[in-house]
Structures are given as structure tokens and as C-alpha cells.
N, C-alpha and C positions, 0 to 999 in steps of 0.2 A: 315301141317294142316291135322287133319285126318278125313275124311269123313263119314259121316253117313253110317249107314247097311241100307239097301233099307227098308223101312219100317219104317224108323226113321222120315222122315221129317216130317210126322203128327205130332207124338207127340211135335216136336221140334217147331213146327209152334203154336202148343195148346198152349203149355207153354211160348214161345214169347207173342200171344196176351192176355195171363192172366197176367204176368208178369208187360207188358206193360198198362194192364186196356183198351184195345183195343175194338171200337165195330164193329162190321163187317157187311154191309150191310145187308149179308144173309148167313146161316150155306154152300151154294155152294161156297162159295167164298176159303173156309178154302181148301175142295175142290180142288180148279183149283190150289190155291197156291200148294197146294201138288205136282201136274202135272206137273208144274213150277220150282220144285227147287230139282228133283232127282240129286243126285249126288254131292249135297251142303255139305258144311260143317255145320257147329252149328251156327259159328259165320256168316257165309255168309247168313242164312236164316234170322237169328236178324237183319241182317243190312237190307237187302230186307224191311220186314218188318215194322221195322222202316221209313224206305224211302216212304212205301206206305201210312204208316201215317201221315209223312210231308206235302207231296202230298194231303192227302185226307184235313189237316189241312189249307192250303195252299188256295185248292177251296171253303173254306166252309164248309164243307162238317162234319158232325156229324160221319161218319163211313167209313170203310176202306171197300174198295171194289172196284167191276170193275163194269167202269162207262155205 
């Protein structure tokens, strides 16, 4: 699996929640995720992602973010 160049996760994370039609609580949120998933892979941030969508789908919830 090959790993992001440090500076990748943002964009990878961008284009996960466009991809997916995601909404995010609040532009910090994109943010923390970033701080959260150095050293990820591609496919490890899309699953994350995903996961926090389930989650956010799961409570209710209109947007992905921390609660």
C-alpha cells in the first residue's frame, strides 16, 4: 500500500468528501481530519471517511463532523 507525501491528506480528504457528496458540519472539521490521518494511505482515508458518514448517518445527523 503506498502512502501519501505529507501534504496529501488534505487534498485526498477534499476529494473523498466531493466525491462522496458529503457535508461537513464546519470547514474545521476538514481540518482536524487532516491531523488525524498523516501517514494514511488513499484508500485508508476513503474508508475513514466513509465510516464517519455512516456514523454521522446512523445518529441523524445531516453532516459529518465532530460531535
Amino acid at each position: 500500500m503506498q502512502r501519501l507525501v505529507a501534504g496529501q491528506e488534505g487534498q485526498v480528504l477534499a476529494a473523498v468528501v466531493r466525491k462522496a457528496k458529503l457535508s461537513l458540519a464546519s470547514p474545521e472539521d476538514l481540518e482536524v481530519a487532516v491531523a488525524g490521518t498523516k501517514g494514511y494511505s488513499a484508500a485508508e482515508i476513503e474508508a475513514v471517511v466513509l465510516a464517519a458518514a455512516n456514523f454521522a448517518a446512523w445518529d441523524g445527523r445531516d453532516a459529518v463532523g465532530r460531535r
